[in-house]
C-alpha positions as CSV (number, residue, x, y, z in Angstrom):
1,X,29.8,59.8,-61.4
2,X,29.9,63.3,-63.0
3,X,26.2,63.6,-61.8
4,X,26.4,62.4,-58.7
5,X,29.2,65.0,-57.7
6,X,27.1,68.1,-59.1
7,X,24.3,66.6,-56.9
8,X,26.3,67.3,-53.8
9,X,27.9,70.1,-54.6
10,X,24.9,72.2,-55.9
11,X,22.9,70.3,-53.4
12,X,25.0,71.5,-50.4
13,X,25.8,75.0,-52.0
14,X,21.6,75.3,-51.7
15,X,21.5,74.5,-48.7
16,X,23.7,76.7,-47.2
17,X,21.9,79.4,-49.0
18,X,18.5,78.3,-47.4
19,X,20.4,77.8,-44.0
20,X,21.5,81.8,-44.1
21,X,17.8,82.4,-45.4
22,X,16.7,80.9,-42.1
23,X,19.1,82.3,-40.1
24,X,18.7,85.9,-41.3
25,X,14.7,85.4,-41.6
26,X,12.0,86.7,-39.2
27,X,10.0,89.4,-37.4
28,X,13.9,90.8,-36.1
29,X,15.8,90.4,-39.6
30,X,19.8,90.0,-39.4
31,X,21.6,91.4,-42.3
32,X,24.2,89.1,-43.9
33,X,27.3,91.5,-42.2
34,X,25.6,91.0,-39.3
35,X,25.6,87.6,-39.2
36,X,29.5,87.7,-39.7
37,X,29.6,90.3,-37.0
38,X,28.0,87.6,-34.7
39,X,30.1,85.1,-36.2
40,X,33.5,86.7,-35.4
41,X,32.2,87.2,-31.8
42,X,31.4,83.8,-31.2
43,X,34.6,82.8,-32.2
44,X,36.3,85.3,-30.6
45,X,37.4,87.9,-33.5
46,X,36.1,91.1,-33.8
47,X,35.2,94.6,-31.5
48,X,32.8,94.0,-28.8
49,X,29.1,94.0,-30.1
50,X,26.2,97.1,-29.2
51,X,23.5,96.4,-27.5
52,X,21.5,95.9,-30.5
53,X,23.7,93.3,-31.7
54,X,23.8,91.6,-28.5
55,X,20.1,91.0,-28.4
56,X,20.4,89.1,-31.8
57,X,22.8,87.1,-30.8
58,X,21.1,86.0,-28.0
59,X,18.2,85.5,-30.7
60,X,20.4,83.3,-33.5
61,X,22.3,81.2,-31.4
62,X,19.4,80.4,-28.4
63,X,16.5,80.6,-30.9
64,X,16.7,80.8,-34.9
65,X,19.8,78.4,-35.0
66,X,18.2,75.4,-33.2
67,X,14.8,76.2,-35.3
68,X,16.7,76.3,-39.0
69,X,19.0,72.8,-38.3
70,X,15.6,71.0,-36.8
71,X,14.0,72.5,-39.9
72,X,16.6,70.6,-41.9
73,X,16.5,67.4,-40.5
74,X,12.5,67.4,-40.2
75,X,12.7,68.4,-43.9
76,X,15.3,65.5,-45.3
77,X,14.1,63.0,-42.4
78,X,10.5,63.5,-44.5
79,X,11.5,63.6,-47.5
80,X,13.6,60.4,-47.4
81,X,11.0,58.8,-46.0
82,X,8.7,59.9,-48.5
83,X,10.8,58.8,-51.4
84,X,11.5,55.5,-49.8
85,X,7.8,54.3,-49.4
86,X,7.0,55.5,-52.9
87,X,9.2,52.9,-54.0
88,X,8.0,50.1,-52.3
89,X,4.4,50.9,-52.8
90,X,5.1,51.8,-56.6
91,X,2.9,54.9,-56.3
92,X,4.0,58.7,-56.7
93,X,1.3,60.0,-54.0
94,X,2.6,58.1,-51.1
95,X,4.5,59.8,-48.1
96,X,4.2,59.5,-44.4
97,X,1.3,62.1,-43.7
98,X,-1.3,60.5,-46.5
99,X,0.0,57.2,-45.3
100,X,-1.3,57.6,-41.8
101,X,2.5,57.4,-40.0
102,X,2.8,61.0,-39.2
103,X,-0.9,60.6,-37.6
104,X,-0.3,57.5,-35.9
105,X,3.2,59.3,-34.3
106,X,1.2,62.5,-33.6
107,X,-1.5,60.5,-31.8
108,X,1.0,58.7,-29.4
109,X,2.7,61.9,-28.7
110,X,-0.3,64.0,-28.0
111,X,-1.2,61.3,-25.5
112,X,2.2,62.1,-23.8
113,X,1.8,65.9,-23.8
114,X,-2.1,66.0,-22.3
115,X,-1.5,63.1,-19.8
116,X,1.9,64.3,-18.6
117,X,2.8,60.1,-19.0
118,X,6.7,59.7,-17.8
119,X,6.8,55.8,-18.2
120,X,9.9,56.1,-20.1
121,X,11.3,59.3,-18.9
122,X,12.6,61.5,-21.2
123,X,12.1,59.8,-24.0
124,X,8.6,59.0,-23.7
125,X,7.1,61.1,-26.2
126,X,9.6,59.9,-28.9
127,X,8.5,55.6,-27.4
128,X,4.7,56.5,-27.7
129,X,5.1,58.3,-30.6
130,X,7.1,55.4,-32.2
131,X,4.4,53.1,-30.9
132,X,1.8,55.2,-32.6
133,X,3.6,54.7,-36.2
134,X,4.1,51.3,-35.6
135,X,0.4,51.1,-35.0
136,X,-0.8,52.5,-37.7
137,X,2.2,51.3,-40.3
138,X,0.7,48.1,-39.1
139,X,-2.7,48.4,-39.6
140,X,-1.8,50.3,-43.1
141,X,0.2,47.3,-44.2
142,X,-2.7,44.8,-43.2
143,X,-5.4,46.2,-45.4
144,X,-3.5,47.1,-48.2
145,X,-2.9,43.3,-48.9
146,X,-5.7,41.2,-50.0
147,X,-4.9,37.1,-50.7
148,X,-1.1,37.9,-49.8
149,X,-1.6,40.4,-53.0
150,X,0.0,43.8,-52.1
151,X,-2.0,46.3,-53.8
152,X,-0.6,50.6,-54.2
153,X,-4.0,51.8,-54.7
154,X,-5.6,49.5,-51.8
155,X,-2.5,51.2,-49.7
156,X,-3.1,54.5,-50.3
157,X,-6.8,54.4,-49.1
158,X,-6.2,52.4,-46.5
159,X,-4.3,55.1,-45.6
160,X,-5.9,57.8,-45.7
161,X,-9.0,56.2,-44.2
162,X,-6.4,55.2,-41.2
163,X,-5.0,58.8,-41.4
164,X,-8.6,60.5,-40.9
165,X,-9.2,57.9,-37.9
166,X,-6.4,58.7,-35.8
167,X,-6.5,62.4,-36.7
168,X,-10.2,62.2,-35.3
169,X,-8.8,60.5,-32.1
170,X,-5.8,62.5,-31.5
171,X,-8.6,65.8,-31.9
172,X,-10.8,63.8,-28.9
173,X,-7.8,63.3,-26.6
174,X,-6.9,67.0,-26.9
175,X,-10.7,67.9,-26.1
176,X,-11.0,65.8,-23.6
177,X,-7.6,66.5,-21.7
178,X,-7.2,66.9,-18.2
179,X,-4.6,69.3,-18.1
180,X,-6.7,72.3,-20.2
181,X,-3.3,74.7,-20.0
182,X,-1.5,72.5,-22.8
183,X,-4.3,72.1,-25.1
184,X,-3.3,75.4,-27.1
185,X,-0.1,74.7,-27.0
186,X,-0.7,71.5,-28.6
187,X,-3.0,72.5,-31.3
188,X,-0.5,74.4,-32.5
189,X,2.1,71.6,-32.0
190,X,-0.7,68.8,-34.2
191,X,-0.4,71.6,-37.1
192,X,3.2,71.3,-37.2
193,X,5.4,73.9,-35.3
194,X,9.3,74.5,-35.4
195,X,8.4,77.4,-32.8
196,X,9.6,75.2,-29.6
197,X,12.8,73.9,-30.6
198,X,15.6,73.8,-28.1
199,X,19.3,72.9,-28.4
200,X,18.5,70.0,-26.4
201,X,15.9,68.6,-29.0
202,X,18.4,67.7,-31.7
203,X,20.5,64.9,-30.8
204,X,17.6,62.0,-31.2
205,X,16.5,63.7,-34.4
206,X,20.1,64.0,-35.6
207,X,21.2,60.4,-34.6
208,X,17.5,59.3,-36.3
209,X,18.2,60.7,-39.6
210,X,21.7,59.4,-39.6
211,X,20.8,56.5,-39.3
212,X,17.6,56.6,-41.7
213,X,19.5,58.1,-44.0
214,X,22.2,55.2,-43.8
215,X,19.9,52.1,-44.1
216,X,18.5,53.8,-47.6
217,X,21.3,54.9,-48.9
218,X,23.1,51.3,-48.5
219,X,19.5,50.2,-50.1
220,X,19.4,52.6,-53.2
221,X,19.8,49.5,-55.7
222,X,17.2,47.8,-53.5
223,X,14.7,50.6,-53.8
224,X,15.5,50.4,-57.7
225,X,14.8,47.0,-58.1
226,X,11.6,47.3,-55.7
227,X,10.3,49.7,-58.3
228,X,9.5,46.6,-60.6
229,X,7.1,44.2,-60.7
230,X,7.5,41.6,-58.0
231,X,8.5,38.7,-60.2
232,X,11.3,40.7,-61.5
233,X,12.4,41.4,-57.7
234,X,12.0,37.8,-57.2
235,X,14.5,37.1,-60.4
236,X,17.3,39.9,-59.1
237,X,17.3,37.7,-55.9
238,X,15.2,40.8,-53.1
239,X,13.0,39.3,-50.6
240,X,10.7,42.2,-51.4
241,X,8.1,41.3,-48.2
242,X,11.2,40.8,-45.5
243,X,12.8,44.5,-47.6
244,X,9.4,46.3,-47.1
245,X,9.5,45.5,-43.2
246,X,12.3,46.5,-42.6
247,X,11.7,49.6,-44.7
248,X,8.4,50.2,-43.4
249,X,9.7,49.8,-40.1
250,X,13.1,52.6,-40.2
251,X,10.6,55.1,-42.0
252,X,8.1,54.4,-39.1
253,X,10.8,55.4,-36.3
254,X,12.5,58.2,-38.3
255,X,8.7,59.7,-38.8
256,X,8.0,59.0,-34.9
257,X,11.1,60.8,-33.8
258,X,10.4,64.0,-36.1
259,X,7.0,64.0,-35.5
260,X,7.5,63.8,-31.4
261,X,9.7,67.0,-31.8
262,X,7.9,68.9,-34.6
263,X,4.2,67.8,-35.4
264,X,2.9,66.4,-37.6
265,X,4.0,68.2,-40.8
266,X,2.3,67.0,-44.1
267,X,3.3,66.7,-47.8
268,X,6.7,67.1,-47.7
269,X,7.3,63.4,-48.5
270,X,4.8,63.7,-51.5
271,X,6.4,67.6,-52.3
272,X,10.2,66.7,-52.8
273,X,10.7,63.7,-53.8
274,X,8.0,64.2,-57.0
275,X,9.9,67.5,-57.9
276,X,13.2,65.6,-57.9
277,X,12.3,63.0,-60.0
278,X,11.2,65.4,-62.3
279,X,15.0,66.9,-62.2
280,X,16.8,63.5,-61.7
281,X,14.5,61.2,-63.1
282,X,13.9,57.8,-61.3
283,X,17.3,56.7,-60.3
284,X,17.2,56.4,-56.0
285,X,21.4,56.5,-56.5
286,X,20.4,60.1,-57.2
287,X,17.1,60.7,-55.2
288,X,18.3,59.8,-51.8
289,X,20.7,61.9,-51.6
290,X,18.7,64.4,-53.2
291,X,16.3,64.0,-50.7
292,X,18.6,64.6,-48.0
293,X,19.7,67.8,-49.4
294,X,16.6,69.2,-51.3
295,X,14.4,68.2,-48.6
296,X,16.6,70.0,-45.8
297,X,16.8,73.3,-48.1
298,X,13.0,73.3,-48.9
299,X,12.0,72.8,-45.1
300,X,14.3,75.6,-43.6
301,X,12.6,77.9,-46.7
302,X,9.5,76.9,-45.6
303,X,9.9,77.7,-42.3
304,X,11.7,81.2,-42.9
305,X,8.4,81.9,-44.5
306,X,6.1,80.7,-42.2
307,X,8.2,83.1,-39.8
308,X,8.3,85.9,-41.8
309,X,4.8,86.2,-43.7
310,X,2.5,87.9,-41.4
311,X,5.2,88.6,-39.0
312,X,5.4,89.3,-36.2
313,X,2.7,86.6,-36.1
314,X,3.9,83.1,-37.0
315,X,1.8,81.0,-38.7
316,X,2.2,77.2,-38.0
317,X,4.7,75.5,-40.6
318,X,2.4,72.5,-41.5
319,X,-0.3,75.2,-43.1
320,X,2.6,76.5,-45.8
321,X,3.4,72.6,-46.5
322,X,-0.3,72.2,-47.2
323,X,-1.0,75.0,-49.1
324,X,2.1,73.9,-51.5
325,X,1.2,70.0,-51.2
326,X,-2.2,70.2,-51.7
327,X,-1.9,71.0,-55.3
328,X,0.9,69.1,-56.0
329,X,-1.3,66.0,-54.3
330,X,-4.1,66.8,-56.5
331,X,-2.4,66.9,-59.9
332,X,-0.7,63.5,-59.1
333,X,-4.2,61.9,-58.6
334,X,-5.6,63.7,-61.6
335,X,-2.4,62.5,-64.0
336,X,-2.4,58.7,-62.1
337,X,-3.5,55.4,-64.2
338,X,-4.8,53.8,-61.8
């Protein structure tokens, strides 16, 4: 109990430091007393603000403070997500990007933004996106299972195989788009970009994670006992096949939704969760909520220093994630028995 407490508490008191971080990051940096400057002014306290000040104001609340709490969400949304299919495949080297869900959602969305496609109004690109991780969550699932035996190391190639596919096919639908005046905008979108973000972007994300968030929470003995062999799940009384539909299928629609406002953003489900386990051990009564709060803090840090790097030129957020992930990814492969 004593644990789980110091979780949350040093969990949240880091990610309020990352969320100031991200809020005071970027090519026009905000000293902390500024921040409170802008602070008492929103809420009505303090002397009226120079022109200096007004112009970052306009810049943390329209801008930076949409970008930082998407970054947060994106970064626990993933890393959840991550976590949760590690357990169910029994592999450390899973997460949604090497698994092909974050391609699948990127494909479906990318077919929204080139075609202009309004079939579902405004939520189209989160439906096609969803579609698109369905798809390939589908297709994942399908070849990873040989004789009704479920197999880690099948899944993880099957994959990446699908993963290459449908990054290959979302590359020809942004070549061969009709509409040439979005195609920059959306190879910068495919390498993950916080740079769009709007007010207006965040209640589907928010009400997605909640609710992601929820399910595997409520399930952190499940994901436990999923970690074992399957006869032993079968002897604690889990449907393990019916529990990793419905798993696969909320980490599908949480990635879909992310993905439809941020890109496709890779490694931060393989990142987090393996350095958490490494400082909570195995225990998903711990990791979830771990996840939630490590993954939101790393994300936002990320981003500040995607912003802040080579500014005033941004780099795309899904190249920092890589450049950390990649190594991370390739020590787990190197250290892995199977």
């Amino acid at each position: 109990m004593r644990t789980v407490s110091f979780l949350w508490g040093g969990g949240t008191l880091l990610l309020f430091a990352m969320f100031i971080l991200g809020l005071a990051s970027g090519s026009s940096d905000l000293r902390f007393t500024e921040l409170i400057d802008l602070l008492r002014h929103r809420l009505g306290y303090g002397p009226p603000l120079s022109e200096e000040l007004l112009n970052k104001d306009l810049i943390l609340w329209s801008i930076r403070l949409p970008r930082v709490l998407m970054a947060a969400l994106s970064g626990a949304g993933l890393s959840l997500v991550g976590a949760a299919i590690q357990a169910l495949v029994r592999n450390p080297m899973a997460d949604p990007w090497l698994l092909g869900v974050s391609s699948g959602a990127s494909l479906g969305a990318v077919l929204v933004l080139v075609s202009g496609l309004s079939l579902f109004g405004g939520l189209s690109l989160q439906i096609f996106a969803f579609f698109g991780a369905s798809l390939a969550s589908g297709l994942i699932y399908f070849f990873s299972r040989r004789s009704q035996i479920f197999s880690s190391t099948r899944l993880i190639f099957s994959g990446l195989a699908i993963s290459f596919c449908l990054e290959a096919l979302t590359q020809v639908v942004i070549f061969t788009a009709a509409r040439k005046g979005e195609v920059q905008n959306v190879m910068f979108w495919t390498m993950g970009s916080l740079g769009s973000v709007e007010s207006s972007d965040l209640l589907v994300p928010s009400l997605a994670l909640l609710a992601g968030f929820s399910f595997l929470f409520r399930s952190r003995t499940k994901l436990n006992i999923a970690c074992l062999s399957e006869l032993k799940a079968f002897s604690l009384g889990l449907d393990l096949q019916r529990f990793r539909r419905n798993v696969f299928l909320v980490s599908a629609a949480l990635t879909a939704v992310l993905v439809s406002v941020t890109g496709s953003i890779g490694f931060v489900g393989l990142m987090v969760p393996h350095v958490l386990r490494l400082l909570l051990g195995n225990d998903y009564r711990l990791l979830i909520p771990g996840c939630l709060l490590g993954g939101a803090s790393f994300m936002i840090a990320a981003d500040a220093l995607a912003r802040s790097f080579f500014s005033p030129q941004e780099i795309p957020i899904g190249i920092i994630t890589a450049l950390l992930g990649s190594p991370i990814f390739l020590w787990l492969m190197r250290s892995s028995n199977e």
